[in-house]
C-alpha positions in Angstrom: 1.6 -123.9 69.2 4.7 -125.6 70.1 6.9 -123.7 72.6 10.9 -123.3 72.2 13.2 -124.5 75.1 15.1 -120.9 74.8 12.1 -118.1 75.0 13.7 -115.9 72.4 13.3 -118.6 69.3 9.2 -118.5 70.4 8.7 -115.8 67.9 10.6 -117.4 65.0 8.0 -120.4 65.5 5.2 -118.1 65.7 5.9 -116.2 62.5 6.6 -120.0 60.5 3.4 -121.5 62.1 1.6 -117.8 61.1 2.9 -117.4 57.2 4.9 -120.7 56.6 8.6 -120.9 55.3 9.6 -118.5 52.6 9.1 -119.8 49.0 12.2 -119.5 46.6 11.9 -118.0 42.9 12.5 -120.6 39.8 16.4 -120.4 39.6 17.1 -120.1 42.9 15.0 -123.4 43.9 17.3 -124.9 40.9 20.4 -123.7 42.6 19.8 -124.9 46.1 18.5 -128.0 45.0 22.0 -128.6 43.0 24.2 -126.5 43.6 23.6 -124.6 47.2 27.0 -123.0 47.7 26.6 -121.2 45.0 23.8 -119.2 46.1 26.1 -117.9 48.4 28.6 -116.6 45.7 25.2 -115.1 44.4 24.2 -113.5 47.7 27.3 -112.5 48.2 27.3 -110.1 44.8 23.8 -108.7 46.1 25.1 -107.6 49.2 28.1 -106.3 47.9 26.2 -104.0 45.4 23.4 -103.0 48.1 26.3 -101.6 50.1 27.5 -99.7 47.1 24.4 -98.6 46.6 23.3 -97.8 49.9 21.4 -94.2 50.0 20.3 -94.6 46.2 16.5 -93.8 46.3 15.3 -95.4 43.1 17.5 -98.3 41.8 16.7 -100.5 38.5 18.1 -104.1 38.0 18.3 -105.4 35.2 18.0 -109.4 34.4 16.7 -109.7 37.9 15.2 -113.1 37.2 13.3 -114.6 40.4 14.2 -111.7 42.2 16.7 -113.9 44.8 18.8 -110.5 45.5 15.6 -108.1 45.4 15.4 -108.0 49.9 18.9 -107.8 50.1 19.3 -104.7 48.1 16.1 -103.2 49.5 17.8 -103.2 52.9 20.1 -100.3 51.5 17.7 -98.6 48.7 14.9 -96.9 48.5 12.6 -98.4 46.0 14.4 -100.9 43.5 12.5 -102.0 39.7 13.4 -105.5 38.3 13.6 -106.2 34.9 14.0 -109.7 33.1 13.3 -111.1 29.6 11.6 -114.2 31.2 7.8 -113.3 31.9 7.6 -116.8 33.8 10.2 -115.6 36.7 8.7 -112.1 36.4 5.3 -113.6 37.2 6.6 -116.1 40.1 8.2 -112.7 41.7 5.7 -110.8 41.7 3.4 -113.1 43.0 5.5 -114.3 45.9 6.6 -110.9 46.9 2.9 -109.8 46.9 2.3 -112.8 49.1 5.4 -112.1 51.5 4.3 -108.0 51.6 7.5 -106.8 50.1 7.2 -103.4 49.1 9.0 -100.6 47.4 10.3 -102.9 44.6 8.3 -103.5 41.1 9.0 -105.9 38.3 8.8 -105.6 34.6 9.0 -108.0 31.8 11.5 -106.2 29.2 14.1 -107.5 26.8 16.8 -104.1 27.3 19.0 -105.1 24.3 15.0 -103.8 22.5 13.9 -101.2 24.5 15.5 -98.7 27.1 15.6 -98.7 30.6 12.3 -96.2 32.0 14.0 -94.0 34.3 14.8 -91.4 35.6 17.2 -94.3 38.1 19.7 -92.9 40.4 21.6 -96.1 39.6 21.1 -99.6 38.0 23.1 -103.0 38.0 22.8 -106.5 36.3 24.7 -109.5 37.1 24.8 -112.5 34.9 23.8 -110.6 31.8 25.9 -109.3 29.6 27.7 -112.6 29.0 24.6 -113.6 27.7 24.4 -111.2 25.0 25.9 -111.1 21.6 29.0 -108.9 21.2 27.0 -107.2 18.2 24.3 -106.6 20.4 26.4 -105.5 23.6 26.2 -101.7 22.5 21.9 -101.5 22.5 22.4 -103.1 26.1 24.7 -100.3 27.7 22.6 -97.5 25.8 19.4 -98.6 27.0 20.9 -99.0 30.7 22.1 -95.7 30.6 19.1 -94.3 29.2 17.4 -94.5 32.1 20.0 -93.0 34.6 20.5 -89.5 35.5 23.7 -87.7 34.4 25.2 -88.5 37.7 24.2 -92.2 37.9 26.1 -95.0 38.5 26.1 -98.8 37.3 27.1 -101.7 38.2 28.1 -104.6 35.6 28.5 -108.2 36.9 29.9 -111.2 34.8 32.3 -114.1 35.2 35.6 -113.9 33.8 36.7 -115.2 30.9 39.9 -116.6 32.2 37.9 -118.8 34.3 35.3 -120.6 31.4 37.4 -123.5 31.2 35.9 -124.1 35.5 32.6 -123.3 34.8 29.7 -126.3 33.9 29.0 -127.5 30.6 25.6 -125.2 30.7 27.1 -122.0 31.9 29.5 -122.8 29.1 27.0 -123.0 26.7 25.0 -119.5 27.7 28.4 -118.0 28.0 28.4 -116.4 24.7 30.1 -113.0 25.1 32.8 -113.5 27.9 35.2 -110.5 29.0 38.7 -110.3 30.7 39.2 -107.3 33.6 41.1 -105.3 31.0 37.4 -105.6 28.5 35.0 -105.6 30.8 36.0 -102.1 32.3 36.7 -100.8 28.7 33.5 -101.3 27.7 31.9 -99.5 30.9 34.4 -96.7 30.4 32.6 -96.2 27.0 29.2 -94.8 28.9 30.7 -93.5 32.3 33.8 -91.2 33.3 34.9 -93.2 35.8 35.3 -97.0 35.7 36.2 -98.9 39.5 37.1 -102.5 38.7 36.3 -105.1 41.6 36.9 -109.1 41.7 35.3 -111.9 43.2 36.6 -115.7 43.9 33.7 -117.1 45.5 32.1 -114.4 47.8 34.7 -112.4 48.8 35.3 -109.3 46.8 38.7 -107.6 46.1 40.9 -105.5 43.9 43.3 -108.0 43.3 45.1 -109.6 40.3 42.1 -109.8 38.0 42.8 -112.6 35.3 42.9 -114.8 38.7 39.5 -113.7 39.6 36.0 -115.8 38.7 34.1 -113.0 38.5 34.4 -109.4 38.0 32.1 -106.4 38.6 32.6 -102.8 36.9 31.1 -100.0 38.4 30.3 -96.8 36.2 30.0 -93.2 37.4 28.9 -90.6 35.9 27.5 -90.8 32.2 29.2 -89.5 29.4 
């Protein structure tokens, strides 16, 4: 076993030498590999919504993907449920996290725009989804969310804003099929929830500033209609 030159790294070593480095999902791999500050924006949302919903003791995500933001949000939740449309990234996450002992957190293959959420949830939140989704088709996505939250729940909706396509890659643009402003993004969570709070983001640093200046916005919904 090789030994550290400052004692209090010796158990960092011993843990890597014990269980070996920690394994990335699918997209994240893709990320760090070509774009790695990004995964910091991406963090950066996680974090930002486990302290939001720090407390909540059953939490549902939905479009979780590789589960990148699954740990972080467990550090604030009680038990958190991931659901993606991709059984390939639902597979890789449920195997890893087996492998790596994560508990209280379970994943689910499920395409939400056909099938509601299974709750009861004491809140829910998907990030890089709804942009995704045909405007037609935007309607079965926030009824099935909310489906699965109790009265009092809250939810919290992620997406890039449209004022900032014309920065984003030539992929992202062409995924980007159902883009929203501040002003449409919060309107459309105001249709489910009483009370609509609308956050920015420019990189990783969130803030209630001027929104159309923003690259990405999060809505957060309380209490269901």
């Amino acid at each position: 076993m090789p030994v550290t030159k400052e004692p209090q790294n010796q158990t960092q070593v011993e843990e890597y030498e014990a269980i070996g480095p920690v394994q990335l999902g699918p997209w994240a791999s893709n990320v760090w590999r070509h774009d790695p500050r990004h995964l910091v924006f991406t963090v950066a949302r996680y974090k930002f919504v486990a302290k939001i919903l720090s407390g909540k003791a059953k939490v549902a995500e939905i479009g979780c993907g590789d589960g990148l933001g699954t740990p972080i949000v467990l550090q604030e939740v009680g038990f958190l449920h991931g659901v993606d449309i991709e059984p390939i990234v639902i597979r890789d996450a449920e195997a890893r996290f087996k492998q790596e002992n994560i508990q209280n957190c379970s994943f689910e293959v499920q395409d939400i725009v056909q099938s509601s959420l299974t709750g009861p949830f004491d809140a829910a939140f998907s990030l890089d989804v709804v942009e995704h989704i045909p405007s037609e088709l935007e309607t079965k996505y926030m009824e099935h969310i909310c489906a699965g939250l109790i009265q009092e729940g809250v939810c919290l909706i992620g997406t890039p804003n449209v004022t900032a396509a014309p920065y984003a890659s030539k992929l992202s643009q062409e995924g980007h099929i159902n883009l929203k402003s501040g002003p449409e993004l919060k309107a459309l969570v105001g249709r489910y929830f009483h009370n609509v709070f609308l956050f920015s983001m420019n990189d990783e640093v969130v803030h209630t500033g001027f929104t159309p200046m923003a690259h990405y916005l999060i809505a957060m919904g309380v209490g269901k209609r």
